[in-house]
N, C-alpha and C positions, 0 to 999 in steps of 0.2 A: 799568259801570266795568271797564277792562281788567286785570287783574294783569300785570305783569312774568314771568310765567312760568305754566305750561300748571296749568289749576285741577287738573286727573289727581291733581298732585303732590300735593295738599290733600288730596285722597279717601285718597291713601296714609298721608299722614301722619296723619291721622285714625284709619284701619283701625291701622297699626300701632301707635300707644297705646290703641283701643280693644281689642285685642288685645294687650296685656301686660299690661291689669288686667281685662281679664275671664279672659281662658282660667286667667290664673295665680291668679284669686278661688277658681273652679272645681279647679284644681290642690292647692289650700293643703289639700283635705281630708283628706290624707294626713297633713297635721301637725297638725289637729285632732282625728285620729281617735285617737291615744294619751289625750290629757286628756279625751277625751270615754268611752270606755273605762274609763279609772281610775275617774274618777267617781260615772260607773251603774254599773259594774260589767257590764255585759251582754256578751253572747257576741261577741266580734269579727264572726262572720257574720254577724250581724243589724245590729251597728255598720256594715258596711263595705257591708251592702246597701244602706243611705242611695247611695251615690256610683252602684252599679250600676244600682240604681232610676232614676236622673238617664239613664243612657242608652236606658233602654227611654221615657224622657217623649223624651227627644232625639230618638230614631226615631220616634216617633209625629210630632212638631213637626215636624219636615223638611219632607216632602211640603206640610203647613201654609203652613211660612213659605215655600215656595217661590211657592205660590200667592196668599201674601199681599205678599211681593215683585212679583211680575207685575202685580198691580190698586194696591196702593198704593206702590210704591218703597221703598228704603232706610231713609227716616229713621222710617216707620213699624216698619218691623222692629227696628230698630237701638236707637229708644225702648221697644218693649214689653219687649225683652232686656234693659235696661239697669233697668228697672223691675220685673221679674221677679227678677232674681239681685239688686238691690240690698234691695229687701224681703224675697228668702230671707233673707238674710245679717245682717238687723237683728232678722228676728224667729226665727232658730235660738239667740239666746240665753237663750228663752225655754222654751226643751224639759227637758221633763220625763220626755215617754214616746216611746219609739224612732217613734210613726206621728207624733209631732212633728217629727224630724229628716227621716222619709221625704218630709214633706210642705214643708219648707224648704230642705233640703239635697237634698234628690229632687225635686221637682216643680218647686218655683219657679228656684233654681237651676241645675238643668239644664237647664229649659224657659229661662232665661237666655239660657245658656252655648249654645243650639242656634245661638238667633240670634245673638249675638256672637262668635263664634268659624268656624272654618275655614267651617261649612255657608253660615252669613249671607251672610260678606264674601263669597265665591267667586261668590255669584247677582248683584253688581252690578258689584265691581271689574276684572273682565274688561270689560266694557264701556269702559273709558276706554282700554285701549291693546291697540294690534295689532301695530306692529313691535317694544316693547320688555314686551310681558303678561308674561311669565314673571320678566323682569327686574321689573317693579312690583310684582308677586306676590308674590316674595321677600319684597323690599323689605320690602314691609309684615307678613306672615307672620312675617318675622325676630322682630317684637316680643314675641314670646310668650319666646323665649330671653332675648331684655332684661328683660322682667317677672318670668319666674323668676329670674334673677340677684337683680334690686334688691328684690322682693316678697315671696323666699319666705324669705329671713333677718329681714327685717323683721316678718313675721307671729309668724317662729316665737321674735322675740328680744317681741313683744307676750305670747306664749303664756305664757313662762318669769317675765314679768319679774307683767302682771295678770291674765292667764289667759285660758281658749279665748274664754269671750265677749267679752271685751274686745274681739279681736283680731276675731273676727265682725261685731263691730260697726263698726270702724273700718275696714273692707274693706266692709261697705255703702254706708255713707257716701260711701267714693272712689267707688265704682262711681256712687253719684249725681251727686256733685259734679262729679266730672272727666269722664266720659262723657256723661251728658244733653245739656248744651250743646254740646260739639263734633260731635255726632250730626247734629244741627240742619244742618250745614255740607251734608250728602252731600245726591247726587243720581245718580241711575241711572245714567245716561247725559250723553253731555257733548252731542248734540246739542239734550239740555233744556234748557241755557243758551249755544244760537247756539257750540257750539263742534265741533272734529270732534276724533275718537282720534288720540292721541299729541302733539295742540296742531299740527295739519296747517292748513291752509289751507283753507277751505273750497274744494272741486272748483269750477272752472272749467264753465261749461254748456256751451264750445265745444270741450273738448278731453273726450276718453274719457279717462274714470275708469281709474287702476289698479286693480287688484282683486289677491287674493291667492287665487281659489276655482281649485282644480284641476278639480272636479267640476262646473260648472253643472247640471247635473240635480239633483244632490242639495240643493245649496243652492238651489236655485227653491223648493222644498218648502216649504210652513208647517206647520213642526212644530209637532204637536200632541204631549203626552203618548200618547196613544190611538197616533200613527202612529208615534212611538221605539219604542214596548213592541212594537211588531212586526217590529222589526228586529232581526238581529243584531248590528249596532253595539250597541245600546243594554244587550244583555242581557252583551258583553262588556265592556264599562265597567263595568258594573254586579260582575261578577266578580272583575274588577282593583282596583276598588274595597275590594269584601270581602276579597282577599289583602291587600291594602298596609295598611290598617289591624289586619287578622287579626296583620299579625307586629308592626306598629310594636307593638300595646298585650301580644303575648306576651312581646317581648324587656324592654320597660319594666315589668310587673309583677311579672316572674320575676326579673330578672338579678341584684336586690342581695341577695334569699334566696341565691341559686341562688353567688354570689362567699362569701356569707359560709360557707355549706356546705365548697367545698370547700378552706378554710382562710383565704382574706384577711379584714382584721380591717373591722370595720362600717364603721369612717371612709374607706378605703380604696374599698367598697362604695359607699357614698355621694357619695363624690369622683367616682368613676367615671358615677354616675347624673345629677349636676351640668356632668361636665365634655360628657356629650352634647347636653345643651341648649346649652351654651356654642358649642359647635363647631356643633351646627344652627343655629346665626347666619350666617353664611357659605357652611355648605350650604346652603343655603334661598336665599340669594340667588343664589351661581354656579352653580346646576344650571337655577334656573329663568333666570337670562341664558344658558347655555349650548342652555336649549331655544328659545330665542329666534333662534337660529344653526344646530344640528344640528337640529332636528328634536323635539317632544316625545316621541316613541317611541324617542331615545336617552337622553334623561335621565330619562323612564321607566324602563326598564330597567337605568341606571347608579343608580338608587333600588335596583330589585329585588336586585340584583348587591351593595349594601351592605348591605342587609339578610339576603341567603344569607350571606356574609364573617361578616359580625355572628352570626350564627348558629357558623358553623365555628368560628369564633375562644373558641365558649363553652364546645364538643363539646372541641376543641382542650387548654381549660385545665381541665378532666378531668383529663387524664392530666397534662397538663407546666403548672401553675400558676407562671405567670410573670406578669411588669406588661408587658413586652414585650406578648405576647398582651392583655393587656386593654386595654392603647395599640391594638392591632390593631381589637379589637372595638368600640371608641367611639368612634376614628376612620371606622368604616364605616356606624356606626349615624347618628352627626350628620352627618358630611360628605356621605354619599351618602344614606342610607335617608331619613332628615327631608327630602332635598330635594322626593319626592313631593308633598307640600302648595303647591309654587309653580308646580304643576303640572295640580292636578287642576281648579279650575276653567275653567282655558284648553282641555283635551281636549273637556272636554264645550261649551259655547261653540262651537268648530269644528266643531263634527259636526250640532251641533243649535242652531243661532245661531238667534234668532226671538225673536218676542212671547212663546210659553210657555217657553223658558228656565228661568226661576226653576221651574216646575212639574216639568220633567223634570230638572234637576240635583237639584233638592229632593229627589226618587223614588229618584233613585240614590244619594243620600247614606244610604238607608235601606238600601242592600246595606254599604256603608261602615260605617256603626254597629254592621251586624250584625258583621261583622267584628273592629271592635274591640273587642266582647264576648267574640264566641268566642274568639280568641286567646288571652287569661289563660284564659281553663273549659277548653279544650281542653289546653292546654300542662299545668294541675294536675290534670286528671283525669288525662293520663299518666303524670302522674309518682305519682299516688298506686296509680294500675295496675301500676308495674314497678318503683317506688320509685328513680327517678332519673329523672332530666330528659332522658337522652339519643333517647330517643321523641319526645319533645317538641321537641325541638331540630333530628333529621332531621325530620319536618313541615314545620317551620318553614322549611327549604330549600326544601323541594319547594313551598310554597305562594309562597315568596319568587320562585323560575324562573315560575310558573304567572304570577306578577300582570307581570312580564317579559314574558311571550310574549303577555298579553292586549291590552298597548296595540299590538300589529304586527297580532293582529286587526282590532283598530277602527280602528287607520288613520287616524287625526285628517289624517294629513299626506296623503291622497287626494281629503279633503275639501277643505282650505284649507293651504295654504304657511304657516309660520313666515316670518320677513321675511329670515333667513338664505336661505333658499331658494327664496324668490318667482322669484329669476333663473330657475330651472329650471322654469317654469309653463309646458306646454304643451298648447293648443287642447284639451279632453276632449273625446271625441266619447261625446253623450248615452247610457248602459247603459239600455235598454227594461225590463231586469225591473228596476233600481234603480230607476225610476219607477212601479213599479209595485206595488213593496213601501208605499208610500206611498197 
């Protein structure tokens, strides 16, 4: 049975509410982590190691689910994550001693949260579009701004009114109810059900195929995990990777200490940390249509360039504490830096399109994770070394220009055209040691 419009659009819509009640399930623990505090009474570090602990399960799962995307698809992923984070979440109201929270809020949750969220979706939903990927990308990425908007006052109005567990529980629950069934919907690829990318026609046997590959050598290749990790593409990805996550999660863990310091009052703080998610609705979607037309290595870099701004803007309000300025820094951080995520599964895709896909995007999401661990330990260790933040903060430029300059290394757009610029695709003549890196 034929739908009135291209199924693509289903896999988005799917991905983008699976992705505003999971990533923000996983987000909420910031608003759990005060009543759970009060409570036991235990050290903040050891409370807040529960959520860090979820990233080291995260990195470990990656490469996993990458490979378990490649042999069994989507909806196997999509279930074990939805059944993961929804039994952390029913039975963290059950903790008593912090290796209970590590082990509900850290292991099951996290190991969630790997697969539903940015690492999952990236390893199938690039497969349904090629003239408009970055624009679907968004699209559905967007939903994590949506879900923090509608999710994260609701959780935290559950908190005040019958308390953390409750609110635990009732965030399990969605996770099973709303998410399991619509899961069911995905499928890898649209050629799995007789259809082609972007809802095309299927190609004519008499006429030559368009193609979008600048490189034929490189794309002949069957990437293997084994033959990426030997190449320089793969180890620059992999680098870009760790900056762009390195500063998103520096500037998000620091920024509302770091306002309240040096003078604006906490609700101020907060607004400011809200209104970024708000505004990465939008960045998310027009940076990845914009990479859809320029080129991903300029809305790459128009990421990197909002997140340096975002940085400056922070050095900046040091000295001259203004809301100007903090307009400056939210705007740069949402509109531009967030847009990286509608992005990063289409780069790797173009470089390394094949059957192991899921394996090698999986492997490099584990330089990503690292990243956005280091960023907060890096950014507090300096400041606990000079006692201000301003070390922290030039870093954070310099690593901001670094993840910039990494995607003009790897070159996505040598391999394969964006649809903006297929027009300009001409004849590659085969490179002998490119073939041979392989």
């Amino acid at each position: 049975m034929r739908l009135p419009f291209f199924y693509g659009w289903v896999i988005v819509a799917v991905t983008f509410v699976t992705m505003a009640i999971g990533v923000t399930a996983r987000t909420s623990f910031s608003l759990l982590f005060p009543p759970i505090v009060t409570e036991f009474g235990w050290e903040r570090g050891v409370t807040a190691g529960a959520f860090s602990f979820g990233f080291l399960v995260s990195g470990a799962m990656s490469p996993l689910i990458g490979r378990m995307m490649d042999r069994f698809g989507p909806r196997a992923v999509m279930e074990l994550g939805v059944f993961l984070m929804g039994g952390g979440m029913l039975l963290a109201p059950l903790t008593t001693q912090p290796w209970h929270l590590y082990l509900t809020i850290g292991v099951l949750v996290g190991g969630g949260s790997v697969c539903l969220g940015y690492s999952g979706q990236s390893l199938f939903l690039p497969n349904w579009f090629v003239r408009r990927r970055g624009l679907a990308i968004g699209i559905a990425f967007a939903g994590v701004g949506i879900g923090s908007i509608i999710m994260l006052p609701w959780v935290q109005l559950m908190i005040e009114r019958t308390g953390w567990r409750t609110a635990c529980t009732a965030m399990g629950i969605l996770v099973l109810v709303a998410l399991a069934p619509i899961n069911l919907l995905l499928r890898k690829r649209p050629q799995d059900i007789g259809l082609e990318p972007d809802g095309d026609a299927a190609p004519d046997p008499a006429l030559r195929p368009t193609s979008n590959v600048v490189d034929p050598a490189w794309a002949a290749v069957d990437w293997t995990l084994a033959r990426a990790v030997r190449t320089a593409r793969f180890w620059w990805l992999a680098l870009g990777f760790f900056c762009g996550l390195y500063t998103w999660y520096a500037v998000q863990v620091h920024q509302t200490k770091y306002l309240i310091e040096i003078g604006f009052s906490p609700g101020v703080a907060a607004w400011a940390l809200g209104l970024v998610s708000l505004l990465g609705i939008p960045g998310q979607i027009v940076l990845g249509h914009m990479s859809d037309r320029i080129g991903r290595e300029w809305a790459w870099s128009a990421s990197g360039l909002g997140f340096a701004i975002c940085f400056g803007a922070l050095l900046a309000l040091g000295h001259t504490p203004s809301l100007m300025l903090v307009y400056v820094m939210v705007a740069a951080q949402g509109l531009l830096g967030y847009g990286v995520t509608s992005i990063m599964g289409a780069v790797v895709l173009e470089i390394f399109q094949g059957r192991h896909y899921g394996s090698i995007f999986g492997t490099i999401m584990l330089a990503a994770l690292a990243g956005g661990a280091a960023g907060p330990w890096v950014t507090g260790v300096l400041h606990d070394i000079t006692g201000s933040y301003t070390a922290g903060f030039v870093v954070g430029i310099g690593v901001s220009v670094v993840a910039a300059v990494t995607i003009w290394l790897a070159s996505p757009g040598k391999v394969r055209a964006v649809a903006g610029r297929s027009h300009l695709i001409r004849p590659a003549i085969p490179d002998p040691q490119q073939g041979a890196a392989s």
